[in-house]
C-alpha positions in Angstrom: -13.1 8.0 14.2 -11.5 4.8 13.7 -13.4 2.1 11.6 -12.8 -1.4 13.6 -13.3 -5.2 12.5 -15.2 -7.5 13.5 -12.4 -9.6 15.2 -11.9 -6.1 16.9 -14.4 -6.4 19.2 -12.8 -6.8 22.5 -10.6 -3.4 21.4 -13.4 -1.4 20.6 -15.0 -2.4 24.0 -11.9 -1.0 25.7 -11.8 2.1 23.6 -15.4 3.0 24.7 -14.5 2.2 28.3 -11.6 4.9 27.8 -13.8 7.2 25.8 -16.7 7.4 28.9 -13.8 8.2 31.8 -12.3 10.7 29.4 -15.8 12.1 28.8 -16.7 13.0 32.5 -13.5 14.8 33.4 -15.2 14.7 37.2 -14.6 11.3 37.0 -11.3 10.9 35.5 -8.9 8.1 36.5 -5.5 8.2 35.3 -4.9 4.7 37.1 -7.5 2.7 35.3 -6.9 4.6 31.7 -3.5 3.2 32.5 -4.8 -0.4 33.2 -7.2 -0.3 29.5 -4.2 0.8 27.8 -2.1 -2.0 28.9 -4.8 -4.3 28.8 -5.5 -3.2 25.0 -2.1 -3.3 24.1 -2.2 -7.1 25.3 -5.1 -7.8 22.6 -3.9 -5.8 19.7 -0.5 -8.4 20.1 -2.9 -10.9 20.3 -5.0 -10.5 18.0 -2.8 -9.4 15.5 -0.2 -11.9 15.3 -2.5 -14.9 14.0 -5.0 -12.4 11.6 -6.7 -15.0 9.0 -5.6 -14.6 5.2 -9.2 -13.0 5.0 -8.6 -10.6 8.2 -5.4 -9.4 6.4 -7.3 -8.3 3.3 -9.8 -6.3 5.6 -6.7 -4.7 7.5 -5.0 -4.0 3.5 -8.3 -2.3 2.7 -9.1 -0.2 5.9 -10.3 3.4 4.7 -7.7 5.1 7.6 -4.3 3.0 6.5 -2.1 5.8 5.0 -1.7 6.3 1.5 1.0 7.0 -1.0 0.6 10.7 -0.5 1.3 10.3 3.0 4.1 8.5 2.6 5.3 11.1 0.1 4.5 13.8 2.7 6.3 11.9 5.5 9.2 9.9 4.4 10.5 12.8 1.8 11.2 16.4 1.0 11.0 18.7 -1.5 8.8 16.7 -4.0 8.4 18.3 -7.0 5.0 16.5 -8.8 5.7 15.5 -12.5 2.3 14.8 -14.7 1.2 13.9 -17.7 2.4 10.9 -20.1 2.5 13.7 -22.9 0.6 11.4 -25.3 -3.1 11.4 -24.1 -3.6 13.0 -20.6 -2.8 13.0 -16.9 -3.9 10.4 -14.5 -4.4 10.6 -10.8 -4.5 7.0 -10.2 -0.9 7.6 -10.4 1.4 10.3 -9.2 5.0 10.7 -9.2 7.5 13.1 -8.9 10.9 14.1 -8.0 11.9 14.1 -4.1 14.7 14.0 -1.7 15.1 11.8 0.9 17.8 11.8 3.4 19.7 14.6 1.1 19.4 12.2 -2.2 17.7 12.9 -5.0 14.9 9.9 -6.0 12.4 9.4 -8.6 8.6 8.6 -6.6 6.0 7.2 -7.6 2.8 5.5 -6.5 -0.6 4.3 -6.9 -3.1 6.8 -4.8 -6.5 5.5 -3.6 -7.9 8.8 -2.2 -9.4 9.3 1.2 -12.2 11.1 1.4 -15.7 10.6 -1.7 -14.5 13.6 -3.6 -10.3 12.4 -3.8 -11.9 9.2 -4.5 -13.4 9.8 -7.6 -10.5 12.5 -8.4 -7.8 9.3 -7.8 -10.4 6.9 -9.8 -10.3 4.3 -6.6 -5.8 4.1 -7.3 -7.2 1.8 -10.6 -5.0 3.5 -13.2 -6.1 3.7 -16.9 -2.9 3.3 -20.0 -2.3 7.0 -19.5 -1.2 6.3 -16.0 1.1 3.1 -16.7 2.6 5.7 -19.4 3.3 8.0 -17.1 5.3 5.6 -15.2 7.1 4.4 -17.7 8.4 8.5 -18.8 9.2 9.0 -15.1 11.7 5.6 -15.4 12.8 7.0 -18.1 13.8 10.4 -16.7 15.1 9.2 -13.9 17.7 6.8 -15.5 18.9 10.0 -17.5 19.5 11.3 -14.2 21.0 8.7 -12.5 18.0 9.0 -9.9 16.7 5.7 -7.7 13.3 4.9 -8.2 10.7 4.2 -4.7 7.6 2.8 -5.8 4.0 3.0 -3.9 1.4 0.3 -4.8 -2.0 0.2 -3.4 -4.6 -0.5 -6.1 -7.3 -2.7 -6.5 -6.3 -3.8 -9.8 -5.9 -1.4 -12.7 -9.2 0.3 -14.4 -11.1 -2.2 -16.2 -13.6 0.0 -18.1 -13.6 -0.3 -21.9 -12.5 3.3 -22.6 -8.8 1.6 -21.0 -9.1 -1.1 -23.0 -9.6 0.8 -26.3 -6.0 2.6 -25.4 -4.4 -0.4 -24.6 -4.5 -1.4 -20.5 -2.4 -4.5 -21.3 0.1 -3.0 -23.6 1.1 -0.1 -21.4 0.9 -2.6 -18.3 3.7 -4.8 -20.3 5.5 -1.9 -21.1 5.9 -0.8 -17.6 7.2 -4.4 -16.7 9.6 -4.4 -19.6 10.8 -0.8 -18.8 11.2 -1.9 -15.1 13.5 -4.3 -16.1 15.6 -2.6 -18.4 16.4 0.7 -16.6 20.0 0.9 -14.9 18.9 2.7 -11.9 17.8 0.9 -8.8 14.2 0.5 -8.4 12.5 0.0 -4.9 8.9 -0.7 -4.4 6.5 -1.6 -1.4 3.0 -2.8 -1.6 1.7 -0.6 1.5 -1.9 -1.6 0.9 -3.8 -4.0 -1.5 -1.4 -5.4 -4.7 -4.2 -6.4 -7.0 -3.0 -8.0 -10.3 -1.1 -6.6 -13.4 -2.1 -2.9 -11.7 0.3 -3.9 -9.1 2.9 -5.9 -10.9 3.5 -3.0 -13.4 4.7 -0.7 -10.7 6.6 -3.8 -8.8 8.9 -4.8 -10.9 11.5 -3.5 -9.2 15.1 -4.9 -7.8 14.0 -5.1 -4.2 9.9 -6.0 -3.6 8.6 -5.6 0.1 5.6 -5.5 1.8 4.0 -4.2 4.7 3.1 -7.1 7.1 -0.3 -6.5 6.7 -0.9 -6.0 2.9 -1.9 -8.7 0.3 -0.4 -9.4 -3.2 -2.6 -11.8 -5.7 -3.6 -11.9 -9.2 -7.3 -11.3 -8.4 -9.5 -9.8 -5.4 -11.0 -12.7 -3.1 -14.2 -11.8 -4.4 -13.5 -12.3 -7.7 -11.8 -15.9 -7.4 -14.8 -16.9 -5.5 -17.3 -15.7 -7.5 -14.8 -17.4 -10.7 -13.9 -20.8 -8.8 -17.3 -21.7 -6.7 -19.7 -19.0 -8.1 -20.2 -17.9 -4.7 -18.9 -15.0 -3.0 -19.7 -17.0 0.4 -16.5 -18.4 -0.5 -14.7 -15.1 -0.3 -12.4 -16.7 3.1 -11.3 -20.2 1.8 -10.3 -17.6 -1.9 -8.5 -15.8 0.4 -6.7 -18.4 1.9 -5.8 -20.3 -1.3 -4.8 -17.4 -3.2 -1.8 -17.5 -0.7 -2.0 -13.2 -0.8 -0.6 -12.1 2.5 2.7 -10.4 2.9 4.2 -14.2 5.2 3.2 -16.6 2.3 4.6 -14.1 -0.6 7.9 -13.9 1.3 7.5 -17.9 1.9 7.1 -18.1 -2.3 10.0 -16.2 -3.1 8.0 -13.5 -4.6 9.2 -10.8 -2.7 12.3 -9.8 -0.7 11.0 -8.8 2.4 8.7 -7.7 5.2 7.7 -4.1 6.7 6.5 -4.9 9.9 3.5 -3.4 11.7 2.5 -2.6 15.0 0.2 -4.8 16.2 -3.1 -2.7 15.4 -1.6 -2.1 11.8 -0.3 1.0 10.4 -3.1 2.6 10.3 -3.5 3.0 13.3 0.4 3.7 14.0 1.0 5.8 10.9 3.9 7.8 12.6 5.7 4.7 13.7 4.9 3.6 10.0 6.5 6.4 8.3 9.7 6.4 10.2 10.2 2.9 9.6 9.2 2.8 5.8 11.6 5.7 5.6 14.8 3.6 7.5 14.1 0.7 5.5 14.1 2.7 2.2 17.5 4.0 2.6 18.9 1.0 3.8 17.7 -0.7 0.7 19.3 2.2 -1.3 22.5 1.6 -0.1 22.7 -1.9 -0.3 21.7 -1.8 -4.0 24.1 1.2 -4.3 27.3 -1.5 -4.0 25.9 -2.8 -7.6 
């Protein structure tokens, strides 16, 4: 069941409308189902063409918007998982592997939240430890020998912050990701499908082409934490939001990325299918532009 907002309200209203008639087939009206729907889709455009800074981050965060695996399951083939930065351990914050999309052979590789308590906890939350970051950087590394593209998936919070990371050096391997990024001669495409939470995300998007789904936030910290930082007062958490300037329209605006995925209005996840397809389209029309170079 879907999880709605609070600026949802007039949508969920609908739904439940929709849910009685289809509950009392004796009942049923095809005519007025019909006439919700419309009327629904009317709010969803409505609604979701002047979401607050603050609304975005909810959207970003929702529990149902797909995931890197999905988009690994949807937009590729064949993806063969690579794991291990052959130095201290795996890490499920981070998978990657090798895939095909449209016939070509890429180099994949995301930040994975987890859906459900137990993926959760397997994924540690998509907050990666130095293992993870390592990882990263041994896939860029193989896929340069290869000559293979490289599609990056970012949805984190932020990378782990425990002091177990810290001991094993969280800001060295996140630099080393960002210096590796830069030096590989392979393209490197990544989209911030979710939340793009501070040197977690920017080790994985460094990349030659940056996008962003229209309804997912970039910043260097969490709402929560500037407010609780700037007015000691997570009250604040909406005028952070706002100031932090992290929606996908104001990054683009700043010149810090290249470009916007759009959404349907009702965000992707909601409209995962129509998500896929076009994540997919955009990624190989972003491989062969960068493919003249």
């Amino acid at each position: 069941m879907i999880k709605y907002f609070d600026f949802e309200k007039s949508i969920e209203d609908i739904d439940n409308k929709i849910n009685d008639i289809n509950n009392n087939p004796s009942n049923r009206n095809e005519d007025l189902i019909k006439k919700y729907e419309a009327k629904k889709d009317i709010f969803f455009k409505d609604i979701y063409k002047s979401l607050t800074a603050w609304q975005k981050v909810q959207v970003a965060r929702h529990p149902n918007r797909p995931h890197t695996i999905e988009y690994i399951k949807n937009c590729f083939s064949n993806f063969v998982p690579l794991c291990g930065d052959k130095k201290f351990s795996e890490d499920e914050a981070i998978i990657g592997g090798l895939a095909k999309i449209d016939d070509i052979s890429v180099m994949v590789i995301g930040t994975e939240k987890g859906s459900t308590m137990e993926t959760r906890i397997k994924h540690n939350f998509g907050m990666a430890k130095p293992e993870g970051y390592r990882k990263f950087q041994r896939l860029l590394t193989l896929s340069e020998k290869f000559g293979f593209p490289v599609i990056t998936f970012i949805d984190t919070a932020g990378a782990y912050p425990g002091k177990d990371a810290e001991e094993r050096g969280q800001s060295e391997s996140i630099a080393s990701s960002i210096s590796k990024s830069l030096q590989i001669k392979v393209p490197i495409i990544s989209i911030i499908i979710g939340e793009g939470g501070s040197g977690g995300a920017i080790a994985l998007a460094t990349a030659d082409r940056i996008l962003m789904l229209e309804n997912a936030i970039y910043s260097v910290i969490s709402p929560e934490g500037c407010a609780s930082i700037l007015w000691r007062n997570i009250e604040s958490v909406q005028q952070a939001a706002e100031s932090l300037k992290l929606t996908a329209q104001n990054c683009y605006k700043l010149k810090i990325i290249d470009g916007i995925i759009e959404e349907m209005p009702g965000g992707a996840h909601r409209f995962s299918e129509d998500q896929f397809l076009l994540v997919k389209k955009i990624i190989i029309e972003k491989m062969n532009e960068l493919s003249k170079y």
